[in-house]
Structure formats: C-alpha cells, structure tokens
C-alpha positions, 0 to 999 in steps of 0.5 A, a space after each residue: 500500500 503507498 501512502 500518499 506523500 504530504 511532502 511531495 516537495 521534500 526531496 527537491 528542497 532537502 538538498 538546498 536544506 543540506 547545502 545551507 547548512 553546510 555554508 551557514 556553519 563556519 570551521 571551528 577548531 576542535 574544542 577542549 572537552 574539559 572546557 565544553 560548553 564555551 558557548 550556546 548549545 542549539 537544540 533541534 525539534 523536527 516538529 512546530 512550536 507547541 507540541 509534545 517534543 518542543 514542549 519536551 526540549 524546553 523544559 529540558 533545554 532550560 534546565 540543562 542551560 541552568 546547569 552548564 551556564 550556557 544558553 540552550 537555544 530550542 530550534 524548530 525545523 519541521 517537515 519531512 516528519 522530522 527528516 529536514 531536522 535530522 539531516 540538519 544535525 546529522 550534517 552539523 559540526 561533531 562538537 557537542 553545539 548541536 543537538 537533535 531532540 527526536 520522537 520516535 519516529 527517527 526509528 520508525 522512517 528507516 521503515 517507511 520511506 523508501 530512501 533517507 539523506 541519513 543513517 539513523 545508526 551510522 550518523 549519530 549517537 544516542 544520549 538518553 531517552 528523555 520521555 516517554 509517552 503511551 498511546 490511547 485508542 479511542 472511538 467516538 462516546 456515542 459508538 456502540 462499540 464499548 471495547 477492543 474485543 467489540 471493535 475487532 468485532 465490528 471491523 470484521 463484520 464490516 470492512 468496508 466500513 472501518 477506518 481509522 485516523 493517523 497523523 504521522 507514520 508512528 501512529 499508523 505503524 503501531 495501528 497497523 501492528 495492532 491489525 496485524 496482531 488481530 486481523 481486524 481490517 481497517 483502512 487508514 485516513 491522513 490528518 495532518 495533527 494528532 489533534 485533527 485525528 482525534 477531532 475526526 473521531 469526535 466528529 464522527 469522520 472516523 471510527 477510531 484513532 490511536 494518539 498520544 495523551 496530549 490530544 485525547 485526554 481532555 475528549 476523555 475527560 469531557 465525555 466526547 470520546 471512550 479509551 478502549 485501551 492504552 498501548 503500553 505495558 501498564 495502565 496509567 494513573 490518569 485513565 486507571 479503569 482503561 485496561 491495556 492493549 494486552 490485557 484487552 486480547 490484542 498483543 500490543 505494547 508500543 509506547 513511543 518515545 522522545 530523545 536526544 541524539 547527536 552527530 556521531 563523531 562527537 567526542 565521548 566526553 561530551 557525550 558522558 557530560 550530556 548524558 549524565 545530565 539529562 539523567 539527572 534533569 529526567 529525575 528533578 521533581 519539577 520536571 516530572 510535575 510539569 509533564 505528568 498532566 501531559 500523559 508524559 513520563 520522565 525517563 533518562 536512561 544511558 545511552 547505551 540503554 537507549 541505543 539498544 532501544 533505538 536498534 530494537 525499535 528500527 527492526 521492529 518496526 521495519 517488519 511491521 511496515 514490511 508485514 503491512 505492505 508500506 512505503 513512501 517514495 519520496 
C-alpha cells in the first residue's frame, strides 16, 4: 500500500536544506572537552512550536542551560516528519553545539520511506531517552462499540466500513501492528495533527484513532470520546479503569518515545557530560510535575540503554511496515 506523500516537495528542497547548512556553519577548531560548553548549545525539534517534543526540549533545554551556564537555544525545523531536522544535525559540526531532540519516529522512517539523506545508526549517537509517552485508542462516546474485543468485532463484520485516523507514520505503524496482531481490517485516513485525528473521531469522520495523551485526554475527560485501551505495558494513573492493549486480547505494547541524539563523531566526553545530565534533569521533581498532566513520563536512561532501544525499535518496526505492505517514495 503507498501512502500518499504530504511532502511531495521534500526531496527537491532537502538538498538546498543540506547545502545551507553546510555554508551557514563556519570551521571551528576542535574544542577542549574539559572546557565544553564555551558557548550556546542549539537544540533541534523536527516538529512546530507547541507540541509534545518542543514542549519536551524546553523544559529540558532550560534546565540543562541552568546547569552548564550556557544558553540552550530550542530550534524548530519541521517537515519531512522530522527528516529536514535530522539531516540538519546529522550534517552539523561533531562538537557537542548541536543537538537533535527526536520522537520516535527517527526509528520508525528507516521503515517507511523508501530512501533517507541519513543513517539513523551510522550518523549519530544516542544520549538518553528523555520521555516517554503511551498511546490511547479511542472511538467516538456515542459508538456502540464499548471495547477492543467489540471493535475487532465490528471491523470484521464490516470492512468496508472501518477506518481509522493517523497523523504521522508512528501512529499508523503501531495501528497497523495492532491489525496485524488481530486481523481486524481497517483502512487508514491522513490528518495532518494528532489533534485533527482525534477531532475526526469526535466528529464522527472516523471510527477510531490511536494518539498520544496530549490530544485525547481532555475528549476523555469531557465525555466526547471512550479509551478502549492504552498501548503500553501498564495502565496509567490518569485513565486507571482503561485496561491495556494486552490485557484487552490484542498483543500490543508500543509506547513511543522522545530523545536526544547527536552527530556521531562527537567526542565521548561530551557525550558522558550530556548524558549524565539529562539523567539527572529526567529525575528533578519539577520536571516530572510539569509533564505528568501531559500523559508524559520522565525517563533518562544511558545511552547505551537507549541505543539498544533505538536498534530494537528500527527492526521492529521495519517488519511491521514490511508485514503491512508500506512505503513512501519520496
């Protein structure tokens, strides 16, 4: 199955994106280790103002600027489902000054797109797992559907009129898992935002949808929509009656991810120094309050730890998008 590409544009522009970059970013000598940082530290969001990963990166960004005595300087680069802001950084100077901040989908697009300007191993080193956050699948509150064993139910009795909302490749890949895993036929319908899937569900334009707590919480909580279940390994404390995906029959656990990434040849050092510090900010009791209410909990975890994640997550998810017949071209 192709999936219609929104990014049509991307492959010609990403070239001129490579190149100004590359123009924009004076020589510098290698810095002293011991000295780092010595100047502001940009850090790059693949995704517009306001959402779960830029809200992530600031709460980080400024305690990690707090911490070293620098700016932290939170960019957004968005497009290409992060792919421009990951090029960007992959191709930026290995001195520590620029940082990627990505959701998982840096693991999920070496599965969908037929070809990338990156290698999401080859070209960086992963620093820690900053959050995490779990899925919730939804139907609209009026549906006579009241549970996941009801939707499967519903979707086979009639595949020609089940569908589901997805903003973004990782949404759809952990649907399309979740069909895998149940055989329930369900035809997917692009929205542009998670906020815009979970509005279609509430307007009745779709059936069901699978989105991050962001945007579903608050349609919960006000009654416009029903959690069926919640893809991660445990319940959470916010929607405590909403089993999870396992415990409701399907075998699925696919909680998504934000993190720090940066070009691979940086030099350890600096490596460790970012790495210890975003696991203490990951634990500050300030920065777990403020993203809680969000549906989104702390992690830090070393890098070795995340890397194995991130290696583990590429070769799931490419079997799934393999499984389900998906690419784009771009």
């Amino acid at each position: 199955m192709r999936i219609p590409n929104r990014y049509s544009l991307l492959a010609a522009s990403l070239g001129w994106f490579v190149v100004a970059a590359g123009l924009a970013a004076p020589a510098r000598a290698q810095e002293d280790p011991a000295k780092y940082p010595g100047r502001p530290i940009h850090l790059i969001v693949g995704f517009a103002a306001g959402g779960g990963n830029d809200i992530i990166a600031r709460v980080f960004g400024q305690k990690l600027s707090e911490s070293l005595g620098q700016p932290v300087i939170v960019e957004n680069k968005p497009g290409g489902g992060a792919i421009v802001a990951t090029d960007y950084v992959a191709k930026s100077a290995p001195d520590g000054y620029t940082l990627l901040m990505s959701a998982s989908g840096i693991s999920i697009n070496p599965a969908v797109y037929a070809k990338l300007p990156y290698d999401a191993i080859k070209d960086f080193v992963a620093v820690s797992e900053l959050a995490s956050f779990p899925l919730i699948m939804i139907v609209n509150a009026s549906s006579p559907i009241k549970s996941v064993a009801d939707l499967v139910s519903y979707a086979k009795a009639h595949p020609d009129k089940m569908n589901y909302a997805s903003s973004s490749a990782s949404f759809q890949l952990v649907t399309e898992l979740f069909k895998q895993k149940t055989g329930a036929p369900m035809q997917v319908i692009p929205y542009k935002s998670a906020n815009e899937s979970v509005l279609a569900v509430v307007s009745g334009q779709v059936t069901t949808t699978i989105a991050d707590a962001g945007p579903v919480l608050p349609q919960v909580k006000s009654g416009t929509v029903r959690a069926l279940a919640i893809a991660a390994p445990k319940r959470m404390e916010d929607l405590p009656d909403v089993p999870t995906l396992k415990e409701a029959g399907a075998d699925v656990d696919a909680v998504l991810w934000s993190g720090i990434f940066m070009p691979k040849a940086t030099p350890p050092a600096i490596v460790k120094k970012l790495e210890a510090e975003f696991m203490r900010i990951a634990k500050l009791p300030d920065v777990i309050a403020r993203l809680k209410p969000l549906g989104i909990d702390t992690v830090g975890n070393s890098s070795d730890e995340f890397a194995k994640i991130l290696d583990a997550d590429i070769a799931r998810w490419g079997e799934v998008a393999k499984a389900a017949n998906i690419w784009i071209e771009q």
